[in-house]
C-alpha positions as CSV (number, residue, x, y, z in Angstrom):
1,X,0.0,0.0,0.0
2,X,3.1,2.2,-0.2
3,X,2.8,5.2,-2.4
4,X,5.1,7.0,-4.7
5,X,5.5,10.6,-3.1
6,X,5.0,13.6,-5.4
7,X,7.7,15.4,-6.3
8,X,7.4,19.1,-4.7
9,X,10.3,22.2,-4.7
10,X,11.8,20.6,-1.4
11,X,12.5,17.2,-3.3
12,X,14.6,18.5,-5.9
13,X,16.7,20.3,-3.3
14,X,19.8,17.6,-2.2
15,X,18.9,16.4,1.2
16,X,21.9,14.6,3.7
17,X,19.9,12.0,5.6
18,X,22.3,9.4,7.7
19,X,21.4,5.9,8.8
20,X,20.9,7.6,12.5
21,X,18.0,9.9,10.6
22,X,16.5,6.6,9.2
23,X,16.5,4.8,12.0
24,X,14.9,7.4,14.6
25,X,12.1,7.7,12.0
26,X,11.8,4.7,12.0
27,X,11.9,3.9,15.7
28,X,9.1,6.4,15.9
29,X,6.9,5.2,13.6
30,X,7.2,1.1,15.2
31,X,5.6,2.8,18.0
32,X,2.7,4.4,16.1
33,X,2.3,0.7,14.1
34,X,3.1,-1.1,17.4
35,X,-0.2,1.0,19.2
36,X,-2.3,0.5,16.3
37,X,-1.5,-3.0,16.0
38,X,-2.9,-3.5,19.7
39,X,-5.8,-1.0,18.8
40,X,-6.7,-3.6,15.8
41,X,-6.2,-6.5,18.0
42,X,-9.3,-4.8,20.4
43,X,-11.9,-2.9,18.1
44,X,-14.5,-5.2,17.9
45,X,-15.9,-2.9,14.6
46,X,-13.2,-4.2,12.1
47,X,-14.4,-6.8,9.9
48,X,-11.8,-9.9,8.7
49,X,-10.6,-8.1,5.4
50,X,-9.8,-5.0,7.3
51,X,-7.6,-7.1,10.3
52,X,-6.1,-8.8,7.4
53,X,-4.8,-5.8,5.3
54,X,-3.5,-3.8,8.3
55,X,-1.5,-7.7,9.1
56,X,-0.2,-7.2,5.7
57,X,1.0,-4.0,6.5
58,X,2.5,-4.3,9.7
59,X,3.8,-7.5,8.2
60,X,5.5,-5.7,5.2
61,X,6.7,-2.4,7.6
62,X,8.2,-4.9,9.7
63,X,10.2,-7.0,6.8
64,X,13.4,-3.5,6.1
65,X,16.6,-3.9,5.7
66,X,19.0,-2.0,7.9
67,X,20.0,1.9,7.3
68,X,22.8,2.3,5.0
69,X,24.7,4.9,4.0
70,X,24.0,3.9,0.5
71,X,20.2,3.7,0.4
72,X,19.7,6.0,3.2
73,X,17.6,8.5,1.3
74,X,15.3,6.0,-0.5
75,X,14.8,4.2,2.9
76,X,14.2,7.7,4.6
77,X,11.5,8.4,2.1
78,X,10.1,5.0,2.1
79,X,9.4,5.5,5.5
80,X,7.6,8.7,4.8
81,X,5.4,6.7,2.5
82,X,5.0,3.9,5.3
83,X,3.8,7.2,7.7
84,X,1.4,8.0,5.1
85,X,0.0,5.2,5.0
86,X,-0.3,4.6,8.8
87,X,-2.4,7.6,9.2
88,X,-4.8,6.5,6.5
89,X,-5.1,3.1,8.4
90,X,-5.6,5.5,11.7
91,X,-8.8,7.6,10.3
92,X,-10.3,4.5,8.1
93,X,-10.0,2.0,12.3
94,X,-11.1,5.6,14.0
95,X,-13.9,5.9,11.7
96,X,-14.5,2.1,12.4
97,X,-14.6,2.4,16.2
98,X,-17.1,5.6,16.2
99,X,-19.2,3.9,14.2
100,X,-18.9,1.0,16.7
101,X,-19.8,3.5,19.9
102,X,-22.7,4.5,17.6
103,X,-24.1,1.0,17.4
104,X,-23.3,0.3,21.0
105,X,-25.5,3.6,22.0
106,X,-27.8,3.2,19.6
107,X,-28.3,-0.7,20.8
108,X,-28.9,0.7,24.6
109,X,-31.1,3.5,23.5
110,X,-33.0,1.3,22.0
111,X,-33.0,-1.3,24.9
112,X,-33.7,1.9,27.6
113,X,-36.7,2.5,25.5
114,X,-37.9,-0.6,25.1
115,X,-37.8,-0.6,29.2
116,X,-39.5,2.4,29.5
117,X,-42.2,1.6,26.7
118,X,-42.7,-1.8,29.1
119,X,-42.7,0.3,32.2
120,X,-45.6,2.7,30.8
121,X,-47.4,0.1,29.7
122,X,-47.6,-1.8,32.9
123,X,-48.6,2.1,34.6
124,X,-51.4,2.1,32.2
125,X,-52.5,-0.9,32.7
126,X,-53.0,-0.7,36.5
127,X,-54.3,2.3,35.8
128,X,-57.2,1.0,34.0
129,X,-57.4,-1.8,36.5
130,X,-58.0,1.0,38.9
131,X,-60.4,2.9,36.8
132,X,-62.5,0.0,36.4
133,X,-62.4,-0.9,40.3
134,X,-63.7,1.9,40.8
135,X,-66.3,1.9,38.2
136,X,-68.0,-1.2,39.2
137,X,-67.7,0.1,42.9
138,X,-70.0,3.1,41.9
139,X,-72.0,0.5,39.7
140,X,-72.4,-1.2,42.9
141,X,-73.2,1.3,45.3
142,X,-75.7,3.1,42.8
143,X,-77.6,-0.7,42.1
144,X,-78.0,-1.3,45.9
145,X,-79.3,2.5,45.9
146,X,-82.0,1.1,43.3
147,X,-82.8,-2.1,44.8
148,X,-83.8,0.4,48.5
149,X,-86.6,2.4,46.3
150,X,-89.7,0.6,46.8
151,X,-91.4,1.2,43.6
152,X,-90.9,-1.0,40.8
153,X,-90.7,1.2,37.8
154,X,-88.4,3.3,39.8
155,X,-86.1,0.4,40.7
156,X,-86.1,-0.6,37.5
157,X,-84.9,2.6,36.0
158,X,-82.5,3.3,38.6
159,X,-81.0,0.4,38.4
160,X,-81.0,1.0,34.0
161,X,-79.4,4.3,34.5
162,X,-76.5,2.9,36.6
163,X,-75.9,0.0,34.5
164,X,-75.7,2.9,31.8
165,X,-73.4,5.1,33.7
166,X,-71.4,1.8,34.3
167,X,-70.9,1.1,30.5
168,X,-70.6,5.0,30.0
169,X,-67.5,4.7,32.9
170,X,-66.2,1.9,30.6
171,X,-65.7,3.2,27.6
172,X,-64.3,6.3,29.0
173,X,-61.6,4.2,30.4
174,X,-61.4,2.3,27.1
């Protein structure tokens, strides 16, 4: 996944790089690969193919020969290309793990709403359960009012307006 650099002003100026340059840059960058390497190993978001290319990459960043005074430049610059790289693997796994907190959020969102839906529900329902208690409590006490009046056709239409305020009571609950 190494790159070609583009060729800018400062390229075509000579530059004087040592082995010592090579392998501090180096040294520095095994520590950014060696972090992300144990950041792959946790982030549960990264599919096979991703895990795979990055163990390509560390693979091949790992396989270098030693600085030279020879190939000092080239390795220097290859090493700037390897950097590159790395912080294109570091947004693509950062991108990867945010995604992965939004799921996880998202997943317990969902499952505190779910709660609370089931929590409301159960309110309502006793709620009702109360409601209609009551209801056939006033039912009760208005029909044993009915059944005291002596006359008939009074009784009876006592006792056919509380059965009507009883069904009224219900589907006001309802």
């Amino acid at each position: 996944m190494t790159r070609a650099t583009t060729p800018t002003v400062a390229s075509h100026l000579i530059k004087f790089i040592t082995p010592d340059d090579v392998r501090d840059y180096r040294t520095r960058l095994d520590a950014t690969i060696s972090a992300m390497d144990a950041k792959v190993g946790t982030c549960a978001g990264l599919d096979a193919g991703i895990r795979e290319g990055w163990a390509k990459f560390a693979a091949a960043w790992r396989v270098r020969e030693e600085p030279s005074w020879l190939h000092a430049l080239a390795q220097y610059e290859t090493t700037e290309a390897y950097e590159h790289d790395v912080a294109h693997w570091q947004d693509m796994i950062a991108l990867r793990e945010a995604k992965e907190r939004c799921r996880a959020e998202r997943l317990a969102a969902r499952e505190r709403a779910r709660t609370l839906r089931l929590r409301l529900l159960e309110e309502l329902q006793e709620a009702v359960r109360s409601e209609r208690q009551s209801a056939r409590q006033t039912c009760s006490v208005r029909l044993g009012e009915a059944r005291s009046i002596k006359d008939d056709i009074k009784r009876a239409r006592a006792k056919l307006l509380a059965e009507r305020q009883y069904q009224a009571d219900l589907r006001r609950i309802e």
